[in-house]
C-alpha positions as CSV (number, residue, x, y, z in Angstrom):
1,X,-2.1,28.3,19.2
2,X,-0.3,25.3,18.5
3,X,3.9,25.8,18.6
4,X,6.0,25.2,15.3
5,X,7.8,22.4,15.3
6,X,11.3,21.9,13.6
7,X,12.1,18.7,13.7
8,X,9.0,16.8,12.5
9,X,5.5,18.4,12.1
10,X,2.8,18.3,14.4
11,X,0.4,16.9,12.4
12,X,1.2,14.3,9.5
13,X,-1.2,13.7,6.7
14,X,-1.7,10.7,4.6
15,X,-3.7,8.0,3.1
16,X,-3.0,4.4,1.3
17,X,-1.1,4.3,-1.5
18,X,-3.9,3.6,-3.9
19,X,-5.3,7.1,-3.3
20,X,-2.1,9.0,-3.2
21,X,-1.7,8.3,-7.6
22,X,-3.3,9.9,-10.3
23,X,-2.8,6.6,-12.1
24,X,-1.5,8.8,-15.2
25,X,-4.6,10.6,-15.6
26,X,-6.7,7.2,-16.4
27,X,-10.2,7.2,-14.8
28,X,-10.6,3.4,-15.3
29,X,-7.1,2.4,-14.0
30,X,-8.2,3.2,-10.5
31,X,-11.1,0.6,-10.3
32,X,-7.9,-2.2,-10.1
33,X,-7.1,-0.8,-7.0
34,X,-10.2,-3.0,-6.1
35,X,-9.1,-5.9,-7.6
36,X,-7.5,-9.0,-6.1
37,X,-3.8,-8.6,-5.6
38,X,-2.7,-11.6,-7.3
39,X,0.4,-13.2,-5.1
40,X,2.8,-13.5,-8.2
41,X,2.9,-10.1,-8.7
42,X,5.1,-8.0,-6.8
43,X,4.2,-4.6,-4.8
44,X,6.7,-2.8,-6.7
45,X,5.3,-3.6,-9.8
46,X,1.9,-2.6,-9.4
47,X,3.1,0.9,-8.1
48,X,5.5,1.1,-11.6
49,X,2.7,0.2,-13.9
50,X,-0.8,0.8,-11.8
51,X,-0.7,3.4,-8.5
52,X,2.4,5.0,-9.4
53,X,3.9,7.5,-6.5
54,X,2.1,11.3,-7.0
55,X,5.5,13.5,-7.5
56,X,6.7,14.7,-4.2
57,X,9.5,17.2,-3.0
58,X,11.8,15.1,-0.7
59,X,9.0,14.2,1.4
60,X,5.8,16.0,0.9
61,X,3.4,15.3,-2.1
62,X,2.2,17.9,-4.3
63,X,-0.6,16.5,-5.1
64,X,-3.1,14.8,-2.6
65,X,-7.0,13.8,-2.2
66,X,-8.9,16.8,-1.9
67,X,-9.7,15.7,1.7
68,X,-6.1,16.2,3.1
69,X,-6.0,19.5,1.2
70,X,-9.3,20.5,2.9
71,X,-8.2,19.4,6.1
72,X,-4.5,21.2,5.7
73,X,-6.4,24.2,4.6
74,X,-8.5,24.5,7.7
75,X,-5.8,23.3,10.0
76,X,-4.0,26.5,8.7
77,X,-6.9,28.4,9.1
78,X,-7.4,27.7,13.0
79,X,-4.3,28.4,13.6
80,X,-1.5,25.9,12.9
81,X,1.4,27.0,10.7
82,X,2.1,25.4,7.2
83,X,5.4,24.0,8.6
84,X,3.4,22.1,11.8
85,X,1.6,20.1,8.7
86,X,2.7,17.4,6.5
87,X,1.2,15.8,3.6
88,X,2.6,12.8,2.7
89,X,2.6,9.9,0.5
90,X,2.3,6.3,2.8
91,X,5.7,4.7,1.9
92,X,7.4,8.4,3.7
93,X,5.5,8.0,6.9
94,X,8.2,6.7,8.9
95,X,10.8,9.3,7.5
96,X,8.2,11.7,8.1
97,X,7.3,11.1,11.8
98,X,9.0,11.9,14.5
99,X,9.1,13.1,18.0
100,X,7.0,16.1,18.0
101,X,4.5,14.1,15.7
102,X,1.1,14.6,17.8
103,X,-1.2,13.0,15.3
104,X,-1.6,10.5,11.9
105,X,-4.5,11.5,10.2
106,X,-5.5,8.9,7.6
107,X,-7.6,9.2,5.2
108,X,-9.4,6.1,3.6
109,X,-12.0,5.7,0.8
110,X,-12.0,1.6,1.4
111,X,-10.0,0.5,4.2
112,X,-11.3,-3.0,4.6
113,X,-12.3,-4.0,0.8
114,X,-15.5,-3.7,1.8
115,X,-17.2,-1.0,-1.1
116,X,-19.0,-2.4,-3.8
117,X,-15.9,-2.2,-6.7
118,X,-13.8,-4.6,-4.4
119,X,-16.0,-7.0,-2.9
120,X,-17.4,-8.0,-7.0
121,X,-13.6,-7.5,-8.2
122,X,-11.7,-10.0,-5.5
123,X,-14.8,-12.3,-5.3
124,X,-14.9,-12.6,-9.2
125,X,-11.1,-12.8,-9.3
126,X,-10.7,-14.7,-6.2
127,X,-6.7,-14.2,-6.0
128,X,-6.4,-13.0,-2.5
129,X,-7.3,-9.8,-1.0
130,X,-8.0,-6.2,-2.8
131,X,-4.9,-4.1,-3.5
132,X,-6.3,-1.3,-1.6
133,X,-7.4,-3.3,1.7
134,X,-3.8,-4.6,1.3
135,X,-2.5,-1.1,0.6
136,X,-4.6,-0.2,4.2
137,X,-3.0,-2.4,6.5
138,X,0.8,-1.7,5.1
139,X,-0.1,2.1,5.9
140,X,-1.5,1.0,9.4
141,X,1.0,-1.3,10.3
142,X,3.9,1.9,9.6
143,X,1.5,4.1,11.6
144,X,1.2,1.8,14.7
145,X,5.0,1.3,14.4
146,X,5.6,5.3,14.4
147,X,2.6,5.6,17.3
148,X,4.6,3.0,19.7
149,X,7.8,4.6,19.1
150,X,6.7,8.2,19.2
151,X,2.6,8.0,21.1
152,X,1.1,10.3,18.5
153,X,-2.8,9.3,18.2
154,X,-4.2,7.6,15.0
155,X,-7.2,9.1,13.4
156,X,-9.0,7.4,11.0
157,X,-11.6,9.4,8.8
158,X,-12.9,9.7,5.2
159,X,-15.8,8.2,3.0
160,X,-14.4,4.2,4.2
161,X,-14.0,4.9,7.9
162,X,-17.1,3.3,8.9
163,X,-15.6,0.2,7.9
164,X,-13.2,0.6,11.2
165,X,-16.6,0.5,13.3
166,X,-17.8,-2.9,12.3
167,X,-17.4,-5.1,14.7
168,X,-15.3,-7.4,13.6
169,X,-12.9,-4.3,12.6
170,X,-12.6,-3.1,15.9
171,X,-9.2,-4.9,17.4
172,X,-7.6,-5.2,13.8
173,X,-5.8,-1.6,13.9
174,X,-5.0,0.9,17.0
175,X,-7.1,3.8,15.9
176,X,-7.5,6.2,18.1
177,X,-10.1,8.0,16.5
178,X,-12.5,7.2,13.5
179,X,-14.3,10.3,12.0
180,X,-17.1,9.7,10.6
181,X,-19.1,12.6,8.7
182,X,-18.6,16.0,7.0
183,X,-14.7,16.7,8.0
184,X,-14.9,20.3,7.0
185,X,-17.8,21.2,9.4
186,X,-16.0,19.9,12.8
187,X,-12.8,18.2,12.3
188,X,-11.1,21.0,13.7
189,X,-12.6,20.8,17.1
């Protein structure tokens, strides 16, 4: 059984700021995520008015995709204690990580821009890349910063990770691992 940790947890949980909103209950506001992210407008304004922050308590969301729940859930089941676990929004990573940080897991519905909604939005719009490839790399580029510092492994998984296997995905990010499939089945393993 895996031992508690007191200074930073085990395992931290997380995904790219586009999926950790409930853009105010709108079902159409999240579609924009797929949109070009025009170079006039600022990051800080899109997560005021578009993919605002889900509410967290110091560090730790309180509400997450139900894939990091899942996960957290069985994590506890096999064995892990609540406190080895951390759910987190993206821009808390690095306050989250730490030394006894073993593994990232990231969860991405379309790490690459490459689902249907942002390749017609950022072709049509043609203002630069989608929000939430953009979103990705800013959450990859903390991870890879908190893996050099502290060697935890990367793990990429959710319904986008088989962008990460195309190959001319391969070298951009230092995943460890990409997950593709039904998480709940053998992710634990």
């Amino acid at each position: 059984m895996p031992k508690s940790s007191k200074s930073s947890p085990l395992i931290v949980l997380t995904g790219p700021s586009t999926e950790m909103s409930e853009y105010n209950g709108n079902h159409v506001i999240p579609f924009t995520a797929g949109f070009s992210k025009p170079w006039f407008l600022p990051r800080f304004f899109l997560k005021k008015t578009l993919f605002k922050p889900v509410p967290s308590n110091s560090l730790e969301v309180a509400i997450a995709p139900l894939s990091l729940r899942r996960l957290e859930a069985d994590l506890v089941k096999s064995g892990f204690k609540l406190e080895d676990i951390a759910v987190v929004h993206p821009d808390h990573l690095k306050k989250t990580v730490g030394p006894d940080t073993k593994v990232i897991g990231i969860s991405a519905k379309d790490p690459l821009g490459l689902a249907y909604v942002s390749l017609t939005y950022s072709s049509v719009l043609d203002l630069g890349e989608p929000i939430n490839k953009l979103e990705f790399k800013r959450l990859m580029n903390d991870a890879e910063e908190a893996k050099q510092k502290y060697r935890t492994k990367i793990i990429v998984g959710g319904p986008g990770s088989w962008q990460l296997l195309r190959p001319e995905a391969k070298d951009l990010f230092d995943v460890d691992f990409v997950f593709i499939g039904e998480g709940d089945v053998v992710y634990i393993e």
